[in-house]
DSSP file (Angstrom, degrees, kcal/mol; ACC not computed):
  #  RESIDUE AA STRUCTURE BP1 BP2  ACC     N-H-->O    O-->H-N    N-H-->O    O-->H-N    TCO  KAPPA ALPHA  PHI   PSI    X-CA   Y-CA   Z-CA
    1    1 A X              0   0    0      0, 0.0     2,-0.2     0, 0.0    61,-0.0   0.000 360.0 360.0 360.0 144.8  -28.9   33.8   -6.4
    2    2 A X        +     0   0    0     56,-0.2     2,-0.3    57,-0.1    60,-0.0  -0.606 360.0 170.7 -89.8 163.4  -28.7   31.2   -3.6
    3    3 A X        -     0   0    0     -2,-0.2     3,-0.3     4,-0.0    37,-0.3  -0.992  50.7 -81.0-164.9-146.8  -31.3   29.8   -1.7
    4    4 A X  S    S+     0   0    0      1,-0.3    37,-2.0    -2,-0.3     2,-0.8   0.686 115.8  53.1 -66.8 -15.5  -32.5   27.5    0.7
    5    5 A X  S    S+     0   0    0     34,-0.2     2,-0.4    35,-0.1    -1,-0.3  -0.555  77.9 107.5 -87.2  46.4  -32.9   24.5   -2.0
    6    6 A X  S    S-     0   0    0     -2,-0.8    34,-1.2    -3,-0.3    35,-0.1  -0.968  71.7-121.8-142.0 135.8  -29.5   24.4   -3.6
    7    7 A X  B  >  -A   39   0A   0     -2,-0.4     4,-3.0    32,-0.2    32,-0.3   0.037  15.8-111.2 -93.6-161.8  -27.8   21.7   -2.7
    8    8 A X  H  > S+     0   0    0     30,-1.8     4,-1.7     1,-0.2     5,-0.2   0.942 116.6  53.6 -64.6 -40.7  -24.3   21.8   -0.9
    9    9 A X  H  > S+     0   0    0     29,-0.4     4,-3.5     2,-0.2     5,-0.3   0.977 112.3  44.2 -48.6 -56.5  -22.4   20.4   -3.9
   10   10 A X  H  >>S+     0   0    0      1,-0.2     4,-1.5     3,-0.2     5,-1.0   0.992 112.7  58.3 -46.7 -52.2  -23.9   23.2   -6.3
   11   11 A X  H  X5S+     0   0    0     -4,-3.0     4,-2.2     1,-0.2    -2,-0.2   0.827 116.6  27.2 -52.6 -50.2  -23.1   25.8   -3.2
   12   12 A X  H  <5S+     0   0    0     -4,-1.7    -1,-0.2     2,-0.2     6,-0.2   0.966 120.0  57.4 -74.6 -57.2  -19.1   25.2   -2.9
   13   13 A X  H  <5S+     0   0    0     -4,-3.5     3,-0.3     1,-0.3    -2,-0.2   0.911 124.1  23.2 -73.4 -66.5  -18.6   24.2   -6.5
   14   14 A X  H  <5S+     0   0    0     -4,-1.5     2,-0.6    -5,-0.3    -1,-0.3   0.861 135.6  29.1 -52.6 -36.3  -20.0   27.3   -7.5
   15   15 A X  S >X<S-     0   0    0     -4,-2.2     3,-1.5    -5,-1.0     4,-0.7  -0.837  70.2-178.5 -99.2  91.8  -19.5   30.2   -4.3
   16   16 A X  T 34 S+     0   0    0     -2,-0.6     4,-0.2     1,-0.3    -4,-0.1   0.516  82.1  71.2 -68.2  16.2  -16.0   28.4   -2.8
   17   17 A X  T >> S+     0   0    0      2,-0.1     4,-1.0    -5,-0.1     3,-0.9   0.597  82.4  70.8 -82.7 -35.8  -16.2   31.2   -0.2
   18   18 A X  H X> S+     0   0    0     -3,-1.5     4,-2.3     1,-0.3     3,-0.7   0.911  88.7  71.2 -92.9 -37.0  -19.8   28.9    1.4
   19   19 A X  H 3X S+     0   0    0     -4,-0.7     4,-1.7     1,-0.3    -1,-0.3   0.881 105.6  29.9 -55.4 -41.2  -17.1   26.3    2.6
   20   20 A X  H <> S+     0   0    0     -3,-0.9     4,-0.7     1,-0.2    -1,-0.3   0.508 117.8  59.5 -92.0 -10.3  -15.8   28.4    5.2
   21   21 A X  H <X S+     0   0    0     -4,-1.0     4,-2.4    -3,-0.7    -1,-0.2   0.704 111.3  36.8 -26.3 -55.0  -18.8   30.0    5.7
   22   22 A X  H  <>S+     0   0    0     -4,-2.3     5,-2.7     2,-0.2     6,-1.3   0.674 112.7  60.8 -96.0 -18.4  -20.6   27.0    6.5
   23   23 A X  H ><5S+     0   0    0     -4,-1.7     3,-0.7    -5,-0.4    -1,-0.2   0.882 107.9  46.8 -59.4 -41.3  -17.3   25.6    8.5
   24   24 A X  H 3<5S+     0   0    0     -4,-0.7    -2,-0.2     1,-0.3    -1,-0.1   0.870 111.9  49.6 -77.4 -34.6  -17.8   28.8   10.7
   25   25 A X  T 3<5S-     0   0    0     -4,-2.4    -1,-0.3     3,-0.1    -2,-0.2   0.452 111.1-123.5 -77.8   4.7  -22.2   28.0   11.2
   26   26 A X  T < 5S+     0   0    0     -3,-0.7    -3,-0.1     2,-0.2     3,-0.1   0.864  77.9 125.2  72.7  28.7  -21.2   24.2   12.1
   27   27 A X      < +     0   0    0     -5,-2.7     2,-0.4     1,-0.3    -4,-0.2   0.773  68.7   5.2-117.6 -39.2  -23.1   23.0    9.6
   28   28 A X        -     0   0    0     -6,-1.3     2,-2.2    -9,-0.2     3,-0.3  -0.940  52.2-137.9-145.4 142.9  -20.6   20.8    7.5
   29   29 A X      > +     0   0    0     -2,-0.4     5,-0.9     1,-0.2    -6,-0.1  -0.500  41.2 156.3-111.8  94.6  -16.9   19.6    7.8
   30   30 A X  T > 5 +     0   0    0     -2,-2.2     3,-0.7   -11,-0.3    -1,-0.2   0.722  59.7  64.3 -73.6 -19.8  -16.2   20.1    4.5
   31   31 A X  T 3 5S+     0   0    0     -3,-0.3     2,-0.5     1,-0.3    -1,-0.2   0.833 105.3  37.7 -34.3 -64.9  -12.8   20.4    5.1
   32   32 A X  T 3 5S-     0   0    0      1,-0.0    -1,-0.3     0, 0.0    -3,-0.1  -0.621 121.6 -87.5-113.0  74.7  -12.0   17.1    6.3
   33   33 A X  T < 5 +     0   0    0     -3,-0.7     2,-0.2    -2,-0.5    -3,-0.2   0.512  56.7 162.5  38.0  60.5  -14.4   14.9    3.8
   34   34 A X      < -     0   0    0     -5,-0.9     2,-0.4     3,-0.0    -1,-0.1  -0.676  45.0-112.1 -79.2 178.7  -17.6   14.4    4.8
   35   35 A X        -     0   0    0     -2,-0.2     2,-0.6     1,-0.0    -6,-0.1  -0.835  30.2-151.4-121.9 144.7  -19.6   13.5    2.5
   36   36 A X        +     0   0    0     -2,-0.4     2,-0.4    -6,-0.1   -27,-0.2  -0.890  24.6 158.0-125.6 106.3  -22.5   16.1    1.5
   37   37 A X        +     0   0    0     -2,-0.6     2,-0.2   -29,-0.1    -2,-0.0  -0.917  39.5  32.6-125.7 163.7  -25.3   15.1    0.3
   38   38 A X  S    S-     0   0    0     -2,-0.4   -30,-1.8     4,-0.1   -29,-0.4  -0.533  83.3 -49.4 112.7-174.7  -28.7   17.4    0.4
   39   39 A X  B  >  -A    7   0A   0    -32,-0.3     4,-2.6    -2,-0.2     5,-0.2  -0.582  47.1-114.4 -79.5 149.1  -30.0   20.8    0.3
   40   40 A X  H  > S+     0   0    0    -34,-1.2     4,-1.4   -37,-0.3   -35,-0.1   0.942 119.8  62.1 -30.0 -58.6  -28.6   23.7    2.5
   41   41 A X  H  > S+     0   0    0    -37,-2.0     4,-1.8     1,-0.3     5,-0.3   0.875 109.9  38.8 -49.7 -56.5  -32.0   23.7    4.0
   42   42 A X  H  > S+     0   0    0    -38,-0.4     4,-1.5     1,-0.2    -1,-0.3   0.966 111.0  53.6 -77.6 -30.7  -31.3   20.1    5.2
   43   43 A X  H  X S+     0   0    0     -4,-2.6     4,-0.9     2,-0.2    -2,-0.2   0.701 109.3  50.6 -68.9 -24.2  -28.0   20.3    6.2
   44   44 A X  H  <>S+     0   0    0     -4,-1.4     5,-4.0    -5,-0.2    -1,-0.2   0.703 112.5  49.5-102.5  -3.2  -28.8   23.2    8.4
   45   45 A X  H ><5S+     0   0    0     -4,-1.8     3,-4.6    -3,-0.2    -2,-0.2   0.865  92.6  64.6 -35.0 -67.8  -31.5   21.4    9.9
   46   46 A X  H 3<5S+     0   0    0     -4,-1.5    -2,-0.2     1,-0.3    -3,-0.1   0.905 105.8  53.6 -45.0 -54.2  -30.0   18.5   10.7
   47   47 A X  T 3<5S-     0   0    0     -4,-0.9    -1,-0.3     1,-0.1    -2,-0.2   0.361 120.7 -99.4 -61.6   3.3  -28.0   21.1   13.0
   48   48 A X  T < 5S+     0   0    0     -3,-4.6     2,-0.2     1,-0.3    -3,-0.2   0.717  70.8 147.6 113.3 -21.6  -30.9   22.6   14.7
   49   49 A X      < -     0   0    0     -5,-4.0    -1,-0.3     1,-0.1     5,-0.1  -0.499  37.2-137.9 -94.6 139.3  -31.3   25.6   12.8
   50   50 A X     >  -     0   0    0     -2,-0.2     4,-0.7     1,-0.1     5,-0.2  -0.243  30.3 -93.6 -74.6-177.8  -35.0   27.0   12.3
   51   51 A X  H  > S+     0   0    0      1,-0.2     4,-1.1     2,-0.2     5,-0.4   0.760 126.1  44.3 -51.6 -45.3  -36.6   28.5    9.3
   52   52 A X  H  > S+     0   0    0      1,-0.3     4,-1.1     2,-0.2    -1,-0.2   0.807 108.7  50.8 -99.0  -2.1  -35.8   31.7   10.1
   53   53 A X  H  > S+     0   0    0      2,-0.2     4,-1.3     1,-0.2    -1,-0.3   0.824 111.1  55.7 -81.5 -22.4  -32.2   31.1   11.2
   54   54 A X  H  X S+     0   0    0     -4,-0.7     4,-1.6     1,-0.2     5,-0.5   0.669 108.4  48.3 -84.8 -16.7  -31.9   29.2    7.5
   55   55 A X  H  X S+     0   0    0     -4,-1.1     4,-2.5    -5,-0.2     5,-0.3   0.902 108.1  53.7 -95.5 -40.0  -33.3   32.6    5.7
   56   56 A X  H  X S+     0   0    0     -4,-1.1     4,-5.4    -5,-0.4    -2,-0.2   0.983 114.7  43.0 -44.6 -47.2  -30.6   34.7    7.7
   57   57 A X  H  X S+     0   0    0     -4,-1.3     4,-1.7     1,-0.2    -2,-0.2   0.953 114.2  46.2 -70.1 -49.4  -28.1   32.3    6.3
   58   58 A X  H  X S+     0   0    0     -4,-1.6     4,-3.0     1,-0.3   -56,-0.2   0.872 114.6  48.5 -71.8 -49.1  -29.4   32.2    2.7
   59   59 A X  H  X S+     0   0    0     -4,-2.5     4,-4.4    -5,-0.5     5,-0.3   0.997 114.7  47.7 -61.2 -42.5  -29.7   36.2    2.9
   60   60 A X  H  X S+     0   0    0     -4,-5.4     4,-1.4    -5,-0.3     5,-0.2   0.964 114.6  49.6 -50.4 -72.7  -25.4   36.4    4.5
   61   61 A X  H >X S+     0   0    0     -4,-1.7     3,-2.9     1,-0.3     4,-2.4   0.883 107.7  49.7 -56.8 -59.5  -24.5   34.0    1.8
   62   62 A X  H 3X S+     0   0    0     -4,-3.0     4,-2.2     1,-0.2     3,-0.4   0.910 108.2  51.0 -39.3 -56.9  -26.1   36.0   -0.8
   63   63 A X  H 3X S+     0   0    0     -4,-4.4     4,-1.5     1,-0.2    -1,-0.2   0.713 106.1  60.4 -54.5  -6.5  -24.5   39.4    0.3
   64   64 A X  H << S+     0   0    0     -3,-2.9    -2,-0.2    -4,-1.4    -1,-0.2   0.876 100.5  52.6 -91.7 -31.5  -21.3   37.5    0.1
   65   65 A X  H >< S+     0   0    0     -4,-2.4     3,-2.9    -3,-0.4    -2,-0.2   0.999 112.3  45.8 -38.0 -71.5  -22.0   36.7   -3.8
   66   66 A X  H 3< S+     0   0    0     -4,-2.2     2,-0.9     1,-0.4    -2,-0.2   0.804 108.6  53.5 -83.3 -36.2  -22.4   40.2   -4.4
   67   67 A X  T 3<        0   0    0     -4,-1.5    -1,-0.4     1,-0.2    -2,-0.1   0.062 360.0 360.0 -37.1  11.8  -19.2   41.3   -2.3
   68   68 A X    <         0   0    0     -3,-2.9    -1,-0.2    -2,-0.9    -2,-0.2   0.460 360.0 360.0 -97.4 360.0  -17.3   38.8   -4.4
C-alpha cells in the first residue's frame, strides 16, 4: 500500500504506472531526468499541494495498484 511517506524512487521503481501519474499532477519531470529525491509528501508540496490534496493523491494511486 502507498502512502504519503514513500519516497519517489520506491514509488516508480515499484508502481511504473506513478510516473505518468505524477507527470499528469505536475509534480515531477521524471521523464526528462530530474533528479528525485524525497518523499511523495514533499515532492507534492513543494508544488503547492495541501494535506488533503496529498491524501486524494495517495488514495488515486492506490486504486491504481489494485486496477493493475
Amino acid at each position: 500500500m502507498i502512502d504519503k511517506t514513500i519516497t519517489i524512487e520506491d514509488l516508480i521503481e515499484d508502481y511504473a504506472f506513478s510516473v505518468n501519474f505524477l507527470s499528469k499532477k505536475g509534480i515531477k519531470c521524471i521523464a526528462c531526468g530530474e533528479p528525485i529525491w524525497g518523499t511523495l509528501e514533499e515532492a507534492c508540496l513543494e508544488k503547492n499541494y495541501t494535506q488533503k490534496d496529498i491524501e486524494a493523491f495517495v488514495n488515486e494511486l492506490n486504486i491504481l495498484v489494485k486496477n493493475q
